[in-house]
mmJSON file of the N, C-alpha and C atoms, coordinates in Angstrom:
{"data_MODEL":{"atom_site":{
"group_PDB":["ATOM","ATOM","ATOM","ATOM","ATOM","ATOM","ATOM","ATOM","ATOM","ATOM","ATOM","ATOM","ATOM","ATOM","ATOM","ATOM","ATOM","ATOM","ATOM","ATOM","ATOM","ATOM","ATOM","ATOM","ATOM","ATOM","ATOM","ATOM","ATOM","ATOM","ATOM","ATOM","ATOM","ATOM","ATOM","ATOM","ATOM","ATOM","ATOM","ATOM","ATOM","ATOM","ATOM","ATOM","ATOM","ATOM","ATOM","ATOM","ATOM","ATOM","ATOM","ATOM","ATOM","ATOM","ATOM","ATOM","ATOM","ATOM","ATOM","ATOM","ATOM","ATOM","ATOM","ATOM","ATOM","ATOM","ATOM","ATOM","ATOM","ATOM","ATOM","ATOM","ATOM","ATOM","ATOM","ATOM","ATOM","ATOM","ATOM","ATOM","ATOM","ATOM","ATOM","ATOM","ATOM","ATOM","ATOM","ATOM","ATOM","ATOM","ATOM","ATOM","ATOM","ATOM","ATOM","ATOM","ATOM","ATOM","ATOM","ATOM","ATOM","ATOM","ATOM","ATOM","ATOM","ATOM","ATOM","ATOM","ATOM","ATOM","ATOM","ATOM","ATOM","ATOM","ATOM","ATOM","ATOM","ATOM","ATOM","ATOM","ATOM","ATOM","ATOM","ATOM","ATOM","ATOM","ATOM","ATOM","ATOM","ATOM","ATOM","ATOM","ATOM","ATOM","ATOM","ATOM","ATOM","ATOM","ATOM","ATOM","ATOM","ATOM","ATOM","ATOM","ATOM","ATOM","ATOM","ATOM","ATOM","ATOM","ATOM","ATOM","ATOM","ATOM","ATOM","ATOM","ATOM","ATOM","ATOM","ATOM","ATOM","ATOM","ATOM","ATOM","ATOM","ATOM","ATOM","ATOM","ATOM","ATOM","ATOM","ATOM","ATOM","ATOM","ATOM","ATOM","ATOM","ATOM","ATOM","ATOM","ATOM","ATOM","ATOM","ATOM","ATOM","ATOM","ATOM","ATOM","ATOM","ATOM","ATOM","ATOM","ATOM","ATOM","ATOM","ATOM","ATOM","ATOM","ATOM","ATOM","ATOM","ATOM","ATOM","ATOM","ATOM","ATOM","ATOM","ATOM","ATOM","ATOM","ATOM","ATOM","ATOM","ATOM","ATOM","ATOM"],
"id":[1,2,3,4,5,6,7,8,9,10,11,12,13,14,15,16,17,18,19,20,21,22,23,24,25,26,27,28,29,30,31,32,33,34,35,36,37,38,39,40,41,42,43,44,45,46,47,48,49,50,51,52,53,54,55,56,57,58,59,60,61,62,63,64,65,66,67,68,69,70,71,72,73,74,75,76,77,78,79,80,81,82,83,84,85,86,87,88,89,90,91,92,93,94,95,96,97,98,99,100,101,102,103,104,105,106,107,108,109,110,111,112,113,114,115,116,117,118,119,120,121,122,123,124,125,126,127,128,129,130,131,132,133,134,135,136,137,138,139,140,141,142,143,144,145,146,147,148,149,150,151,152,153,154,155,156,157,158,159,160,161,162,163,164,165,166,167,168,169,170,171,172,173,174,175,176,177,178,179,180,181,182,183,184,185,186,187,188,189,190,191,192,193,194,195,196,197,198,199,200,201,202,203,204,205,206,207,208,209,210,211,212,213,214,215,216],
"type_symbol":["N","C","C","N","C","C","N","C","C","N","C","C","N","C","C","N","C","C","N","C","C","N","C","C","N","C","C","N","C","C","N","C","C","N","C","C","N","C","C","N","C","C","N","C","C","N","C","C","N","C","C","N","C","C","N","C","C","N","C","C","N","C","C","N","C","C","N","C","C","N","C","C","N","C","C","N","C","C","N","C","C","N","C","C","N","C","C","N","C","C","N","C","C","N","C","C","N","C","C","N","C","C","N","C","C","N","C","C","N","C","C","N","C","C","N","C","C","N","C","C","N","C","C","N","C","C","N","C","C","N","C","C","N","C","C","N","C","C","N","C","C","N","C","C","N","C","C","N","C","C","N","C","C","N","C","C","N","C","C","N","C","C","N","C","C","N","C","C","N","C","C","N","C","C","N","C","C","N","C","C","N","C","C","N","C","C","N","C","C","N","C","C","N","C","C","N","C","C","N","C","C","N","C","C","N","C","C","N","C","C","N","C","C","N","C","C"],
"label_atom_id":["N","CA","C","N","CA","C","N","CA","C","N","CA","C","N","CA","C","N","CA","C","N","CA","C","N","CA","C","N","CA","C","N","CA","C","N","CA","C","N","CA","C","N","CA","C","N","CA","C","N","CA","C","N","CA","C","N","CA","C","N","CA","C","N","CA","C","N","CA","C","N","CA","C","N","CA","C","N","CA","C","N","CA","C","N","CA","C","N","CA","C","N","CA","C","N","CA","C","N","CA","C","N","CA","C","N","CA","C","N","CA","C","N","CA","C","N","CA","C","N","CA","C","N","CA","C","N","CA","C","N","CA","C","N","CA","C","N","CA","C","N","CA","C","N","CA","C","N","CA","C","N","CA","C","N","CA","C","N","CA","C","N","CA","C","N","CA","C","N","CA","C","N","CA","C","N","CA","C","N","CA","C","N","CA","C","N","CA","C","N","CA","C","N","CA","C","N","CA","C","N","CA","C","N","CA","C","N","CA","C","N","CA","C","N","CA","C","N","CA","C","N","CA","C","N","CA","C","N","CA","C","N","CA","C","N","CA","C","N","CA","C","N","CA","C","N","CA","C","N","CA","C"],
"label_alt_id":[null,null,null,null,null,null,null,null,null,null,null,null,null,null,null,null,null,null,null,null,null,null,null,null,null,null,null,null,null,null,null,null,null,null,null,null,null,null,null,null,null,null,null,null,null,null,null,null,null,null,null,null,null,null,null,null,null,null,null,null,null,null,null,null,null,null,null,null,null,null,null,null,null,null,null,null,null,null,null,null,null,null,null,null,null,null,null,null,null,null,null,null,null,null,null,null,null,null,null,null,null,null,null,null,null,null,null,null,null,null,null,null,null,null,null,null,null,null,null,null,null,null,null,null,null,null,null,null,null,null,null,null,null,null,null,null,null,null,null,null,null,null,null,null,null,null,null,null,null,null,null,null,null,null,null,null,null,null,null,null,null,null,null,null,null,null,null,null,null,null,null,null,null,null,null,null,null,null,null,null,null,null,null,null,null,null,null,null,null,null,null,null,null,null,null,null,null,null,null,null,null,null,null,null,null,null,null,null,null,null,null,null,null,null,null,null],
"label_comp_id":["UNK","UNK","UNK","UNK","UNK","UNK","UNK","UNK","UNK","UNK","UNK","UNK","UNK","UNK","UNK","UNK","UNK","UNK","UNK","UNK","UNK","UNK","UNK","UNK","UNK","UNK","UNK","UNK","UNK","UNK","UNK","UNK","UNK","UNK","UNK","UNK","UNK","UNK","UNK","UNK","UNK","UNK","UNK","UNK","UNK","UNK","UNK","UNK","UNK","UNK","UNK","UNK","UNK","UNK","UNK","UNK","UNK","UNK","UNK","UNK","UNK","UNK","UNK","UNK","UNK","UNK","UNK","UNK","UNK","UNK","UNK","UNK","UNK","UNK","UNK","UNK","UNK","UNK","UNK","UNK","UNK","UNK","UNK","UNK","UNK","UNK","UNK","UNK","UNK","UNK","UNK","UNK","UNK","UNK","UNK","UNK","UNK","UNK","UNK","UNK","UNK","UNK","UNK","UNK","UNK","UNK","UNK","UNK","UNK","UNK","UNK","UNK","UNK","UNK","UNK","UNK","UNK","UNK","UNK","UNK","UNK","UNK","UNK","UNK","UNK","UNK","UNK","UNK","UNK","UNK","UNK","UNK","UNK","UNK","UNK","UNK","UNK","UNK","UNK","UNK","UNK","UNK","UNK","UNK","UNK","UNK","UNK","UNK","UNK","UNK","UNK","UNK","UNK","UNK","UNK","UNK","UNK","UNK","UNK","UNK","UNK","UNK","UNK","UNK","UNK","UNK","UNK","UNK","UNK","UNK","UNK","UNK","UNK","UNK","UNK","UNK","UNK","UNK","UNK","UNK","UNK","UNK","UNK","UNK","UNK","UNK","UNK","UNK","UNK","UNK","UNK","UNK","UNK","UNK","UNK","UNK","UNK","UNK","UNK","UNK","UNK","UNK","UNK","UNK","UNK","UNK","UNK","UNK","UNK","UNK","UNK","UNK","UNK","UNK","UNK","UNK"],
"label_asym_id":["A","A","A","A","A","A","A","A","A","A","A","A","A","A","A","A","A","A","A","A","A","A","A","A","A","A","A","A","A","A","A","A","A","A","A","A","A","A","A","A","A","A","A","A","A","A","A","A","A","A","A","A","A","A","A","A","A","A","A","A","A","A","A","A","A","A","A","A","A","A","A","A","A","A","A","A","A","A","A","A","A","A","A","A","A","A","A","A","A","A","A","A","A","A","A","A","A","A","A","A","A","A","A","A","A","A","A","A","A","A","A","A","A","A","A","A","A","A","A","A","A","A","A","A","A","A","A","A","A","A","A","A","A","A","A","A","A","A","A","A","A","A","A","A","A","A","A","A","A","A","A","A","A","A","A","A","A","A","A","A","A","A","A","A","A","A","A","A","A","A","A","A","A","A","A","A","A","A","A","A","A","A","A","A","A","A","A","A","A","A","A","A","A","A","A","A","A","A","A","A","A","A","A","A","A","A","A","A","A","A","A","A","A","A","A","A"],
"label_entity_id":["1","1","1","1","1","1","1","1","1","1","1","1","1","1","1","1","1","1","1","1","1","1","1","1","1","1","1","1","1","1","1","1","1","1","1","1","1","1","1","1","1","1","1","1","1","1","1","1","1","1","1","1","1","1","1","1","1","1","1","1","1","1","1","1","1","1","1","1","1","1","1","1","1","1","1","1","1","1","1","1","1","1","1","1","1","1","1","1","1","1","1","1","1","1","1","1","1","1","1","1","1","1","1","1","1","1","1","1","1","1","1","1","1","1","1","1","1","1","1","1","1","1","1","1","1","1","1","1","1","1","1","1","1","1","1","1","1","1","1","1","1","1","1","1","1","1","1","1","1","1","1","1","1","1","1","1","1","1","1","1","1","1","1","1","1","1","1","1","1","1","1","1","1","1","1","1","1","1","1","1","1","1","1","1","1","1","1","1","1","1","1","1","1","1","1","1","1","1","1","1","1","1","1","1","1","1","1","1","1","1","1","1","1","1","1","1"],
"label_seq_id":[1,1,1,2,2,2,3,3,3,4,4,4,5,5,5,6,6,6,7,7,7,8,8,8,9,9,9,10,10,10,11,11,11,12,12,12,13,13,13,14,14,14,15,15,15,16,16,16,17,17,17,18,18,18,19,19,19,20,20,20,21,21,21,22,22,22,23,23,23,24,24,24,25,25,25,26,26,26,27,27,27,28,28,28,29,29,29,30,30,30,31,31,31,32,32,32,33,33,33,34,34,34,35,35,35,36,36,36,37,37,37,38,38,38,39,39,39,40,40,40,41,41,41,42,42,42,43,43,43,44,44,44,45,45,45,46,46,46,47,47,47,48,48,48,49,49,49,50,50,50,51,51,51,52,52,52,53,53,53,54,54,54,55,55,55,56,56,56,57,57,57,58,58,58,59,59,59,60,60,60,61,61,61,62,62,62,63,63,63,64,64,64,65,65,65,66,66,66,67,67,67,68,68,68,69,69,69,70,70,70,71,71,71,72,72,72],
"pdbx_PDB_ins_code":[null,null,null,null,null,null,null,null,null,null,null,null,null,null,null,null,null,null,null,null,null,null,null,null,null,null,null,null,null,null,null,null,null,null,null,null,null,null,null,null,null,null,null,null,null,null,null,null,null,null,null,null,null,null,null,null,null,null,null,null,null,null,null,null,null,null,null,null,null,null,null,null,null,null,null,null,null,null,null,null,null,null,null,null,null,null,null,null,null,null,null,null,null,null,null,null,null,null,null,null,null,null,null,null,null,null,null,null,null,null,null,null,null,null,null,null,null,null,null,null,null,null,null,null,null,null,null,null,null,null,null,null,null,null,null,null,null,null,null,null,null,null,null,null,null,null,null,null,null,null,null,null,null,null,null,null,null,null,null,null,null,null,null,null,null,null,null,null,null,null,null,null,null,null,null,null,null,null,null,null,null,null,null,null,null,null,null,null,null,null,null,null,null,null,null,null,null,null,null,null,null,null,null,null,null,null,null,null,null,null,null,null,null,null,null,null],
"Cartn_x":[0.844,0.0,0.89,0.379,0.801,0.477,0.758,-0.247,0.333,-1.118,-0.926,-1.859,-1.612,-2.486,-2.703,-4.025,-4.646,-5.0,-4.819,-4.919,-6.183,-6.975,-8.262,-9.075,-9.556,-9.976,-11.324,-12.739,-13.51,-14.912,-13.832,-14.592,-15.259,-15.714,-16.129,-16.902,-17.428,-17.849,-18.047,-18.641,-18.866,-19.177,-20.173,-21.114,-19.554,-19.338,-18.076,-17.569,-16.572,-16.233,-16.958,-17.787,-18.024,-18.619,-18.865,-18.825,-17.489,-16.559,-15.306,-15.017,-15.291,-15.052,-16.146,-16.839,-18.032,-16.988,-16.491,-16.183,-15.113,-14.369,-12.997,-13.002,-14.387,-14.569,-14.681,-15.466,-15.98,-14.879,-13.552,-12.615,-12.131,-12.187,-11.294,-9.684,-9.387,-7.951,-7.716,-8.558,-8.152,-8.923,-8.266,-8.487,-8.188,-9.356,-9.726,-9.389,-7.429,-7.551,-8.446,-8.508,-9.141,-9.875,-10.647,-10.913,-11.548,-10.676,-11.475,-11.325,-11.985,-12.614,-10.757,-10.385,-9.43,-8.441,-8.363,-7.686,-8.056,-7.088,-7.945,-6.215,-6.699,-5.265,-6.091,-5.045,-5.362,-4.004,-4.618,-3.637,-4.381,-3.689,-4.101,-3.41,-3.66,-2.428,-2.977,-1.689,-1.262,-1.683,-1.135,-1.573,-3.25,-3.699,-5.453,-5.77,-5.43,-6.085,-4.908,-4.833,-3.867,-4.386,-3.45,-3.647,-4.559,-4.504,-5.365,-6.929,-7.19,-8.349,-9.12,-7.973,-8.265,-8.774,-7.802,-8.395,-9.149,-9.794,-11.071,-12.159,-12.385,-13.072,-13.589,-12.788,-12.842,-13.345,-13.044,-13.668,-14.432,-15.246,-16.408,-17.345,-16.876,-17.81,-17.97,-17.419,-17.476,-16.17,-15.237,-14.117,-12.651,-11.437,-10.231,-9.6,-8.365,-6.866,-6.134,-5.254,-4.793,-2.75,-2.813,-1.446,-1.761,-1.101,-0.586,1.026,0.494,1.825,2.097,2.798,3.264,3.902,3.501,3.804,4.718,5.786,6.5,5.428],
"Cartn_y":[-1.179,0.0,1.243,2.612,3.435,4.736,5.168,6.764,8.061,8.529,9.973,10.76,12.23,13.17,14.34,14.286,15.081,16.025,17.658,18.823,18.823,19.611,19.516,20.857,21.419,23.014,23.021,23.556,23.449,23.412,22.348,21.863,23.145,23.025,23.969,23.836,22.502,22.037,20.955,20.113,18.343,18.106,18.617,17.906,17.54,18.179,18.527,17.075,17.053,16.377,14.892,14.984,13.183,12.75,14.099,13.562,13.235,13.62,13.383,11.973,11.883,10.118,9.062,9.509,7.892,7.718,8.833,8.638,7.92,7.869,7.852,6.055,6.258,4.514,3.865,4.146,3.548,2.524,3.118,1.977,1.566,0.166,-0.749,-0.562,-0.496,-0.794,0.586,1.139,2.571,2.324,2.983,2.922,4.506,5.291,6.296,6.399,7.594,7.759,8.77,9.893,11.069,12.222,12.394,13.836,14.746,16.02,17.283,18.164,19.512,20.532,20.748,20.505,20.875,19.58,18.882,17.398,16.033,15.129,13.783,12.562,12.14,11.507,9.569,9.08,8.072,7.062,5.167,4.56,3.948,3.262,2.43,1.468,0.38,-0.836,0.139,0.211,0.495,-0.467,-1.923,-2.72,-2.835,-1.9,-2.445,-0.967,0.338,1.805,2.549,3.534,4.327,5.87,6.882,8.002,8.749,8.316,9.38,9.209,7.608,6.775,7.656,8.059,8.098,9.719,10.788,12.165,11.889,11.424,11.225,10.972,9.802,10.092,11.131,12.451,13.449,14.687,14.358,15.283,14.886,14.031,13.556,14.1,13.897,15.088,16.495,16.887,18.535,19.443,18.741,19.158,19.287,19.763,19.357,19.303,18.171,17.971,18.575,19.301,20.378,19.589,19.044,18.619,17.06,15.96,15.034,14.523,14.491,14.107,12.076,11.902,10.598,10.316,9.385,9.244,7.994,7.806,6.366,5.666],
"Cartn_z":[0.0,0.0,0.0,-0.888,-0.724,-0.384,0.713,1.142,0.274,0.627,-0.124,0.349,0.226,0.605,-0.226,-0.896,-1.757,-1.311,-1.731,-1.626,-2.618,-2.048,-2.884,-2.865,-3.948,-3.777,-4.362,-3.716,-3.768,-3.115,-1.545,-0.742,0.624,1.104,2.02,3.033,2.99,4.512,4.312,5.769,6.146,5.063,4.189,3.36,2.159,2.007,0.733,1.554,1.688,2.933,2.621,3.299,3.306,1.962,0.629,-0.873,-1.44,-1.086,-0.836,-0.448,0.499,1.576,0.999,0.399,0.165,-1.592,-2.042,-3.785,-3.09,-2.454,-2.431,-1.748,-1.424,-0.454,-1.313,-2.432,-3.222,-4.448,-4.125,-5.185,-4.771,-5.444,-5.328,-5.086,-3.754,-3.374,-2.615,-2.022,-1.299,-0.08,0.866,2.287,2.66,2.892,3.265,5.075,5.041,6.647,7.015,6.238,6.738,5.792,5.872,4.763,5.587,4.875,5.815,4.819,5.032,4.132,3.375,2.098,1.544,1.216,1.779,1.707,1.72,2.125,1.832,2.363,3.074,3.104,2.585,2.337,2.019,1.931,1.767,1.142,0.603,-0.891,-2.034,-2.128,-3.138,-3.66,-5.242,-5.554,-6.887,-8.013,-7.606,-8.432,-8.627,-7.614,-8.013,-8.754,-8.282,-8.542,-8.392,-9.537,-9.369,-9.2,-9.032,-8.721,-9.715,-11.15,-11.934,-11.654,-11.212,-10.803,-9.658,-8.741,-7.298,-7.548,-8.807,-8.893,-9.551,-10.318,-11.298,-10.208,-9.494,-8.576,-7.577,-7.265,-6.582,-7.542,-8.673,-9.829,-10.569,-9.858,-10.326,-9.737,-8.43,-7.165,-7.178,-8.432,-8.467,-7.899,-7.461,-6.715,-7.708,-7.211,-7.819,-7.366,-7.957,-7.095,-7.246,-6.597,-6.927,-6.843,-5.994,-5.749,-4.98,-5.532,-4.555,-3.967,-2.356,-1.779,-1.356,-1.672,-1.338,-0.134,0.631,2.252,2.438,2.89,3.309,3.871],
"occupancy":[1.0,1.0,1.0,1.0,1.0,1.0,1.0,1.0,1.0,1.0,1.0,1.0,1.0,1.0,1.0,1.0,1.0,1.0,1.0,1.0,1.0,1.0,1.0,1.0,1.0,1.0,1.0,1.0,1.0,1.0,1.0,1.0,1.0,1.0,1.0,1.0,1.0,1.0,1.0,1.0,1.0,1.0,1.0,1.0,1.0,1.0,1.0,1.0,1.0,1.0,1.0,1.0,1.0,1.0,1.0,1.0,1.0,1.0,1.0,1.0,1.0,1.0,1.0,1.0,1.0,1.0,1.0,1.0,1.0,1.0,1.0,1.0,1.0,1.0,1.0,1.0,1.0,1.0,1.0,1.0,1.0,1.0,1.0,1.0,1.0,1.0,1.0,1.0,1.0,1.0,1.0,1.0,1.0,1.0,1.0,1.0,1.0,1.0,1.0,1.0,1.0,1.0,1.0,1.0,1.0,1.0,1.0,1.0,1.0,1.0,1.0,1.0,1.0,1.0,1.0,1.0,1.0,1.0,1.0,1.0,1.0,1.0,1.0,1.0,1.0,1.0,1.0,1.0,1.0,1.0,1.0,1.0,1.0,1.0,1.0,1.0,1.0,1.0,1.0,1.0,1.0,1.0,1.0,1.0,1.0,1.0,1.0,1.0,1.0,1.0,1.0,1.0,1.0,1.0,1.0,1.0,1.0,1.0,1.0,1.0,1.0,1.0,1.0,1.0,1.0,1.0,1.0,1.0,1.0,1.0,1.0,1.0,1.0,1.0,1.0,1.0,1.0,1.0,1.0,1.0,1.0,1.0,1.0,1.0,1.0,1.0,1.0,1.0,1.0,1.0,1.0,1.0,1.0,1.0,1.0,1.0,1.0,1.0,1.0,1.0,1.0,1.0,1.0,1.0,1.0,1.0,1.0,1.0,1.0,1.0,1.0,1.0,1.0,1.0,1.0,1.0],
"B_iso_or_equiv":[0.0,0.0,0.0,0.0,0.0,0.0,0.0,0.0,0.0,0.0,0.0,0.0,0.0,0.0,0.0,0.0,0.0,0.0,0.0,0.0,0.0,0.0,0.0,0.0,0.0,0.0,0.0,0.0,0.0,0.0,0.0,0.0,0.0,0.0,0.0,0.0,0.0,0.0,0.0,0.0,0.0,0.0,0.0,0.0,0.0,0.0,0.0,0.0,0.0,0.0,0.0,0.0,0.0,0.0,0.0,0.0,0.0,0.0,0.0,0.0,0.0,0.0,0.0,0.0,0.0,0.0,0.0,0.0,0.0,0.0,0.0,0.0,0.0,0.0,0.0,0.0,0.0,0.0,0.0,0.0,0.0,0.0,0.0,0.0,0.0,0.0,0.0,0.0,0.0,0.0,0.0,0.0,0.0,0.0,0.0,0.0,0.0,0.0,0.0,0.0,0.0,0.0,0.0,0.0,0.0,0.0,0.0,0.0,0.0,0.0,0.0,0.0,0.0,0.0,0.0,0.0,0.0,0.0,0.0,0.0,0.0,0.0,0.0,0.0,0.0,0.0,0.0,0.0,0.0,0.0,0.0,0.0,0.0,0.0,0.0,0.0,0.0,0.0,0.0,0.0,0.0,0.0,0.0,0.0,0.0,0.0,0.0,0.0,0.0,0.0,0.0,0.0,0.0,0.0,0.0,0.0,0.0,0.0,0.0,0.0,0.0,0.0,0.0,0.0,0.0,0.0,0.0,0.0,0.0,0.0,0.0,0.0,0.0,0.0,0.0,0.0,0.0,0.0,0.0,0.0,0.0,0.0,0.0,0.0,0.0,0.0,0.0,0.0,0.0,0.0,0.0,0.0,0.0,0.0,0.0,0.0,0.0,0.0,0.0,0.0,0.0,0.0,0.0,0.0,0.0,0.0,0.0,0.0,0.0,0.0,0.0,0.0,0.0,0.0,0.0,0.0],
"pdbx_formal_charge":[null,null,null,null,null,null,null,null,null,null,null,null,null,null,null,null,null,null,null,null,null,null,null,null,null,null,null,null,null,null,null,null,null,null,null,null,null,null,null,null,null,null,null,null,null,null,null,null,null,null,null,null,null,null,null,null,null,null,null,null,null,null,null,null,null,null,null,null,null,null,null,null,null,null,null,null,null,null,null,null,null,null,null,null,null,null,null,null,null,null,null,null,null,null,null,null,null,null,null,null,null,null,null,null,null,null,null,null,null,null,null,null,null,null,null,null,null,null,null,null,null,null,null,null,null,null,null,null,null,null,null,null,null,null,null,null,null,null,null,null,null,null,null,null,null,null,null,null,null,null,null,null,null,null,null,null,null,null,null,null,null,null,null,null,null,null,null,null,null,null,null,null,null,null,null,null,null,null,null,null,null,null,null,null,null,null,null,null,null,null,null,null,null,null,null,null,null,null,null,null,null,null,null,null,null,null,null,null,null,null,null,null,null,null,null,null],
"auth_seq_id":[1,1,1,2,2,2,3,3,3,4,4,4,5,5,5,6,6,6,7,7,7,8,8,8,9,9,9,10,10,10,11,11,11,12,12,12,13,13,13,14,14,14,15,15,15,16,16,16,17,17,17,18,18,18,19,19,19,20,20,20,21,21,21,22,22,22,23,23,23,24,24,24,25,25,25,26,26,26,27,27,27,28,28,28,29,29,29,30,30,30,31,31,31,32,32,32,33,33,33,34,34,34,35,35,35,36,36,36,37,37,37,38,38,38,39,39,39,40,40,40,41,41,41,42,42,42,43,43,43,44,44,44,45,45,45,46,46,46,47,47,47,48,48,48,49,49,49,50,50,50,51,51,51,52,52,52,53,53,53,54,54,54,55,55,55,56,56,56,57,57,57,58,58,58,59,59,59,60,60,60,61,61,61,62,62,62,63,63,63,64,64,64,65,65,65,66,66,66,67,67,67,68,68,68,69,69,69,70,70,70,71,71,71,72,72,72],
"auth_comp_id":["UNK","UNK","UNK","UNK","UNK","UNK","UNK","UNK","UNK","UNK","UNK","UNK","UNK","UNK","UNK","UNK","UNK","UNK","UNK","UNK","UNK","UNK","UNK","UNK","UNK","UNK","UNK","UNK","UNK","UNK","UNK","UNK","UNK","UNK","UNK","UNK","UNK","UNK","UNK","UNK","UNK","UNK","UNK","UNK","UNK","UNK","UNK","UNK","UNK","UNK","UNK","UNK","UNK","UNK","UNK","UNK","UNK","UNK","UNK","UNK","UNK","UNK","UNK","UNK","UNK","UNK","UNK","UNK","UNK","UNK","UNK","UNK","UNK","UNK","UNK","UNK","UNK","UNK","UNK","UNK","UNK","UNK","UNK","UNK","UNK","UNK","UNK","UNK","UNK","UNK","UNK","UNK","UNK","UNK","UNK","UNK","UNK","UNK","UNK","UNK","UNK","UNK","UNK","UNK","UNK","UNK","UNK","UNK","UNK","UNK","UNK","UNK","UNK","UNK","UNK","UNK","UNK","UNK","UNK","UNK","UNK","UNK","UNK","UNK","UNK","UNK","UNK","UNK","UNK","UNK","UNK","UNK","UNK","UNK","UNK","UNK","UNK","UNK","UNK","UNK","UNK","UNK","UNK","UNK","UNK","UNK","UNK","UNK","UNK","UNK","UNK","UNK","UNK","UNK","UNK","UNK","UNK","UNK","UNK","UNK","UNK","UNK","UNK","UNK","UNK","UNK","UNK","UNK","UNK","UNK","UNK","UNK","UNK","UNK","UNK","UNK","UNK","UNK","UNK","UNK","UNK","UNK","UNK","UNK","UNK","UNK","UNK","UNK","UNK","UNK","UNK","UNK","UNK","UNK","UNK","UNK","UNK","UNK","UNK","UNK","UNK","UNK","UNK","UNK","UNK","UNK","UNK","UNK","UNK","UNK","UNK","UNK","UNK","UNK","UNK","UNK"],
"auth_asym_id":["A","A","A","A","A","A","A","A","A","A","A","A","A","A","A","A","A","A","A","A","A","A","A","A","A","A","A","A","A","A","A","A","A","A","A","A","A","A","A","A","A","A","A","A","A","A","A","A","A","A","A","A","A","A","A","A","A","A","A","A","A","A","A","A","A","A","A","A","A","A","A","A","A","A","A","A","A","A","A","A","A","A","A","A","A","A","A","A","A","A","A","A","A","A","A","A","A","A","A","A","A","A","A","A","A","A","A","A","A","A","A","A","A","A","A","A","A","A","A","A","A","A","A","A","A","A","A","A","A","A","A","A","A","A","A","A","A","A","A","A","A","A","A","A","A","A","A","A","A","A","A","A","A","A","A","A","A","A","A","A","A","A","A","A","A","A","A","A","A","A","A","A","A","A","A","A","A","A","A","A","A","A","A","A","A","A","A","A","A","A","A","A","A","A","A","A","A","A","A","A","A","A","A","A","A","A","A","A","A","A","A","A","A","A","A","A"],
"auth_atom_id":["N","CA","C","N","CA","C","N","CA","C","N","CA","C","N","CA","C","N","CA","C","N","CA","C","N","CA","C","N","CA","C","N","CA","C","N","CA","C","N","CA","C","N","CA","C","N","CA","C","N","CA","C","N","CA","C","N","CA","C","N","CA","C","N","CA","C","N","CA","C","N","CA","C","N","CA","C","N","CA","C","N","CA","C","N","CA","C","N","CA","C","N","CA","C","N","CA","C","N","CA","C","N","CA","C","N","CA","C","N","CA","C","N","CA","C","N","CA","C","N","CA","C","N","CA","C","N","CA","C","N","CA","C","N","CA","C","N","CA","C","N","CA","C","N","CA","C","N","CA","C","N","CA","C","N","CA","C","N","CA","C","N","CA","C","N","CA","C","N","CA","C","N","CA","C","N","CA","C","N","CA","C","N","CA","C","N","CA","C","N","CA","C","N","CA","C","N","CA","C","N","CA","C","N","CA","C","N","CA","C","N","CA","C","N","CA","C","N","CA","C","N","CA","C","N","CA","C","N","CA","C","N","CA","C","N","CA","C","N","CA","C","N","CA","C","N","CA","C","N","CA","C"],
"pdbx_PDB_model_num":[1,1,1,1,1,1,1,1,1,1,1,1,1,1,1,1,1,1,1,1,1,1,1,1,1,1,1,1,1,1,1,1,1,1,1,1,1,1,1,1,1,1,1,1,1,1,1,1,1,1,1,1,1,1,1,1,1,1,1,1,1,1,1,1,1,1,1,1,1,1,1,1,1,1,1,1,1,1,1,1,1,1,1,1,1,1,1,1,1,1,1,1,1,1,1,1,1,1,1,1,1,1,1,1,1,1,1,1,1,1,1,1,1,1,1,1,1,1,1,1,1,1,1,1,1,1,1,1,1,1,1,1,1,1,1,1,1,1,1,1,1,1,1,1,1,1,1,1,1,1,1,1,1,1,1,1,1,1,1,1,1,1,1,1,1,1,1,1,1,1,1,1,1,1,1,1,1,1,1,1,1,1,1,1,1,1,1,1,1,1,1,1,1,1,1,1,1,1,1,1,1,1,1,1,1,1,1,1,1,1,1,1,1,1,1,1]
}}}
């Protein structure tokens, strides 16, 4: 698994927020640690979903990624 934390511009409250966390539940191979108004931390297996997967999902919700960081 690999973490990362998505910078995300758009969002502006809970509601933002947990449209954020149900898209992000929703694929295969991601494990949602946290989302709050502007971010999103997470880990994935690569071999199942990759990162363009994981922003497509968040800009599906009306939102955008603005930057991702990669976590040891």
């Amino acid at each position: 698994m690999e973490r990362t934390t998505l910078a995300i511009e758009g969002m502006s409250c809970g509601h933002c927020a947990r449209a954020v966390e149900r898209a992000l539940q929703a694929l295969e191979g991601v494990e949602v640690e946290r989302v709050e108004v502007g971010s999103a931390r997470l880990a994935y297996d690569p071999a199942r979903v990759g990162p363009e997967q994981i922003a497509a999902a968040v800009e599906a919700e009306g939102y955008t990624v603005r930057s991702r960081g990669r976590q040891p």
